[in-house]
C-alpha positions as CSV (number, residue, x, y, z in Angstrom):
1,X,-177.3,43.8,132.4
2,X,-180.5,42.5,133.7
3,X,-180.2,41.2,137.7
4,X,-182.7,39.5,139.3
5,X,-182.8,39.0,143.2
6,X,-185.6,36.8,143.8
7,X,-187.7,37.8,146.9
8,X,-190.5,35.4,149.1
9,X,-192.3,35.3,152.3
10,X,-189.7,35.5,155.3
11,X,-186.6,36.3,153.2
12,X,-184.0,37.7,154.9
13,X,-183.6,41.6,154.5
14,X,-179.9,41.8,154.1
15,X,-179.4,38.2,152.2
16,X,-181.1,40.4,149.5
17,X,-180.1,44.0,149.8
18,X,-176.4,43.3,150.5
19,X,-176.2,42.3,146.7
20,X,-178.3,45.2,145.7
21,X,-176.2,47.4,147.2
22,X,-173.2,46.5,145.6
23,X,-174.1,45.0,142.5
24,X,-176.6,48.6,141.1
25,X,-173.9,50.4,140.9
26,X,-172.6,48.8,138.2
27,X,-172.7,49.7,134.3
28,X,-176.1,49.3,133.1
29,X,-176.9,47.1,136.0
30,X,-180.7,46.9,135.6
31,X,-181.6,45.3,138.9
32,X,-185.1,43.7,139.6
33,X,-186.7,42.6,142.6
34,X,-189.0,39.3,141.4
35,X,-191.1,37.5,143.1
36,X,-193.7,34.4,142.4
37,X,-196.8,36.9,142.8
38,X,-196.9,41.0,142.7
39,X,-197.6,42.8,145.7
40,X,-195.1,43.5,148.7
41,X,-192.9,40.5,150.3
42,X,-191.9,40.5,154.2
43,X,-188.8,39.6,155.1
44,X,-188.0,37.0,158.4
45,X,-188.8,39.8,160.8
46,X,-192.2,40.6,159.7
47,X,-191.2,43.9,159.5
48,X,-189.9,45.1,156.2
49,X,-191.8,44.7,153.3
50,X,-190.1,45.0,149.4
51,X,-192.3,45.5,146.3
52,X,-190.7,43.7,143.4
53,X,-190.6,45.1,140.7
54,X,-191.9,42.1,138.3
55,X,-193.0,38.9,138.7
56,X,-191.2,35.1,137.6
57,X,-193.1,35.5,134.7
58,X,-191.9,39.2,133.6
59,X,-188.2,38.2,134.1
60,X,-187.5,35.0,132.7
61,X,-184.0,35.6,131.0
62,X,-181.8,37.8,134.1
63,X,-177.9,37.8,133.3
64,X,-177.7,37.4,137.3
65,X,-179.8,35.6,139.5
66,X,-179.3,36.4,143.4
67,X,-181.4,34.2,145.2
68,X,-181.9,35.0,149.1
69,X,-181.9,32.4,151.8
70,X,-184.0,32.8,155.0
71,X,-184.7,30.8,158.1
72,X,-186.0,26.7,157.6
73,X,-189.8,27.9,157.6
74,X,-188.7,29.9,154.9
75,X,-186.8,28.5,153.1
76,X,-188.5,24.6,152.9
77,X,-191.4,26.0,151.2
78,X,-189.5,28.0,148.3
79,X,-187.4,24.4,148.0
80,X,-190.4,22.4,147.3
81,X,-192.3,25.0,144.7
82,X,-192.3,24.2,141.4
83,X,-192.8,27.7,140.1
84,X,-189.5,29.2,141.7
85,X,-187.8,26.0,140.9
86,X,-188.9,25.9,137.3
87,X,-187.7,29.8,137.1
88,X,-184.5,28.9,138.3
89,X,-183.9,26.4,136.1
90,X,-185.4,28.2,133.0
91,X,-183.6,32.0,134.2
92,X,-180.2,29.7,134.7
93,X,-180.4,28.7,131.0
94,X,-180.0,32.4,129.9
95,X,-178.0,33.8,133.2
96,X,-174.3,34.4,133.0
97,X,-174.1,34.6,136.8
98,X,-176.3,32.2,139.5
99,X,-176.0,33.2,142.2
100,X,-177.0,33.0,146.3
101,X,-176.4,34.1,149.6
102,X,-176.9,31.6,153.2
103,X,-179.6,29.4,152.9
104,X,-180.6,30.3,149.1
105,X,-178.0,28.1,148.3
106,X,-180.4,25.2,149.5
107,X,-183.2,26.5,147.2
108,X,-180.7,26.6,143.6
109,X,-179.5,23.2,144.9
110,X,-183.1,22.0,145.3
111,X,-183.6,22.8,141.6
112,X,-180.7,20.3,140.3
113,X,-178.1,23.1,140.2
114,X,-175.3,22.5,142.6
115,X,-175.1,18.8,141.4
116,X,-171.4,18.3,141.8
117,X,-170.5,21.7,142.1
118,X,-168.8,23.2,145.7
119,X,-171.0,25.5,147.3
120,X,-171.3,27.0,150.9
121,X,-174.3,28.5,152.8
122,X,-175.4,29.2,156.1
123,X,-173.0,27.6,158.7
124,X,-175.7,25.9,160.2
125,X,-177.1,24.4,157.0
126,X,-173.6,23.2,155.3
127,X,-174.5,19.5,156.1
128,X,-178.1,19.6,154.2
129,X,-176.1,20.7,150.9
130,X,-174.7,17.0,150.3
131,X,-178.5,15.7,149.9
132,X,-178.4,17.1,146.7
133,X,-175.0,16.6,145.9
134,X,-172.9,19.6,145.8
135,X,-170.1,19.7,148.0
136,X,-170.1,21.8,151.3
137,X,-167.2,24.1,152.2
138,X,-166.7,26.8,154.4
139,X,-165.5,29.4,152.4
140,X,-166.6,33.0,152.4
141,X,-167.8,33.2,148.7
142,X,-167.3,30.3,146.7
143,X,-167.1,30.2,142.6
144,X,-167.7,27.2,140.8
145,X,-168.0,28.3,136.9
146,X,-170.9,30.6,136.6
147,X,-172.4,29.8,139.9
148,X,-171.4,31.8,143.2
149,X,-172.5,30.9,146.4
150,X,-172.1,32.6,149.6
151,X,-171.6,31.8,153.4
152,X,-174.3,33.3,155.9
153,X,-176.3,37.0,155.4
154,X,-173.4,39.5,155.5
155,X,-171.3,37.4,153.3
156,X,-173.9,38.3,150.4
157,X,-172.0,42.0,150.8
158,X,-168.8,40.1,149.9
159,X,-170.2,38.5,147.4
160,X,-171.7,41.0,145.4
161,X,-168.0,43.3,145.4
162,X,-166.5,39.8,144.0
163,X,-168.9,39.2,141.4
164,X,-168.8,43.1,141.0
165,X,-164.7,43.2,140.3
166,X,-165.5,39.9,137.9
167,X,-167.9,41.9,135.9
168,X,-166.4,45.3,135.7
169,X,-162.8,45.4,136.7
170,X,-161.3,45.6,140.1
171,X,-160.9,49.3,140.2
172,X,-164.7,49.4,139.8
173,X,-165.8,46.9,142.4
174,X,-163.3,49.0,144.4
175,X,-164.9,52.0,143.8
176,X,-168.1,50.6,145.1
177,X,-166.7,49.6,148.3
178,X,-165.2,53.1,148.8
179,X,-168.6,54.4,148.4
180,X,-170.5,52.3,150.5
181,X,-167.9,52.3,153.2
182,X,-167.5,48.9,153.6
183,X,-164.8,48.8,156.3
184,X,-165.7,46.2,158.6
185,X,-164.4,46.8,161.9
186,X,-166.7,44.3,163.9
187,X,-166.7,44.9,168.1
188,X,-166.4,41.1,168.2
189,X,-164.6,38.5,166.7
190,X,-167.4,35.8,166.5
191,X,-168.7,35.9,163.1
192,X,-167.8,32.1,162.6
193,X,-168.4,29.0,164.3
194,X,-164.5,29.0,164.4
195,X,-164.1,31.8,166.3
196,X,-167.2,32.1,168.5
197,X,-167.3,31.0,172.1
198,X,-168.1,27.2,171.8
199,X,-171.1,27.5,174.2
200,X,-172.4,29.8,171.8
201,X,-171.6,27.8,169.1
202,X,-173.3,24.7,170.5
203,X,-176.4,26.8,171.7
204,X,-177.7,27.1,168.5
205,X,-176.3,24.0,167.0
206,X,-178.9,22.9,169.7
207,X,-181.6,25.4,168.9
208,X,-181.5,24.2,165.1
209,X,-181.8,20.4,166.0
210,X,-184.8,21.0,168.3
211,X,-186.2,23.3,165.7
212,X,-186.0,20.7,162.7
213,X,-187.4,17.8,165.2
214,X,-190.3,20.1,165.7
C-alpha cells in the first residue's frame, strides 16, 4: 500500500508526521514523502527540513494521499498551484484514501474535491471551507466516503489510528497506539475554541483577521 504525504515550503511538521507515525506501521505500508521539486522542504518554523522521497511526478497513483496544512502564507500558494492541484486530482483517481490534516483540507478543497462533501480543518479556517462548497463541521476526524479530513495539527494523530483500524482491523490500529503511547493526558483543557478561555479564543480570532487584511 503505497502512501503519499505531500510536503511544501512552510508545512507544518506534525500535520505531516503525526500520520507517518501511525499510518508506517501498517502491513506493507509503503510511505512516501512527495513533494513538487526534490531536495529538502522546511516546515513553518524554518527549522526542520524533510527530504521526500520522490517527486509528484514519481508518485502519481498513492492508495493514500495525506496532505498537510500549514499557516495562510503557506498554504495560499499550494491552493493556487496547478502542479499540486493537478496531482491531487490525478493521485485521487487511483487513491483509496484522500486524506488531510488542518488547513490541507483547504488545499484538496481548492482542487474540486470536497464539493458537497463534510469536512473540517483548522478551527480558525472552518468558515473559508464553504467557498468551495464542502460543508464545515467541527468534528475531530471527519469521513465522508473515501475522503478523511481532520481538525487542527494534533488531530492528524487521530486521524491516522482511525484510518489505521479502517485499513487493518481495530486490534491493529490498537496496537499502534499502544506502541506509540498515545495517552493524551494534556496539563490544560484548551485544545478547542470550546473550551479555551474566551479571551484567548478571541485573541487570535483577532490575530487571523488582521493577518488576512494584511
Amino acid at each position: 500500500m503505497k502512501i503519499a504525504i505531500l510536503l511544501y515550503p512552510g508545512f507544518t511538521a506534525l500535520d505531516a508526521i503525526g500520520p507517518y507515525q501511525t499510518l508506517s506501521p501498517l502491513p506493507d505500508a509503503d510511505v512516501l514523502f512527495v513533494a513538487e521539486h526534490a531536495g529538502p522542504v522546511t516546515d513553518d518554523n524554518g527549522t526542520l527540513t524533510v527530504t521526500p522521497g520522490g517527486t509528484l511526478a514519481e508518485v502519481p497513483d498513492p492508495d493514500v494521499v495525506v496532505v498537510p496544512g500549514g499557516p495562510p502564507e503557506s498554504v495560499e500558494p499550494q491552493m493556487a498551484n496547478p502542479a499540486v492541484l493537478d496531482w491531487l486530482r490525478a493521485a485521487d483517481a487511483h487513491s483509496t484514501w484522500t486524506t488531510s490534516v488542518c488547513t490541507g483540507s483547504l488545499i484538496l478543497a481548492a482542487a474540486g474535491l470536497l464539493k458537497g462533501r463534510r469536512a473540517t480543518s483548522h478551527w480558525l479556517a472552518l468558515d473559508a471551507l464553504p467557498g468551495f462548497g464542502a460543508e464545515p463541521t467541527g468534528e475531530r476526524v471527519v469521513f465522508d466516503g473515501k475522503y478523511v479530513t481532520a481538525a487542527g495539527v494534533s488531530s492528524g494523530i487521530d486521524m491516522g489510528l482511525t484510518l489505521a483500524g479502517r485499513t487493518a482491523g481495530d486490534a491493529y490500529a490498537q496496537g499502534i497506539q499502544l506502541m506509540i503511547e498515545y495517552d493524551p493526558q494534556p496539563p490544560y483543557d484548551a485544545g478547542s475554541p470550546e473550551k479555551a478561555p474566551a479571551e484567548l479564543v478571541e485573541k487570535f480570532r483577532d490575530e487571523d483577521a488582521a493577518a488576512a487584511r494584511a
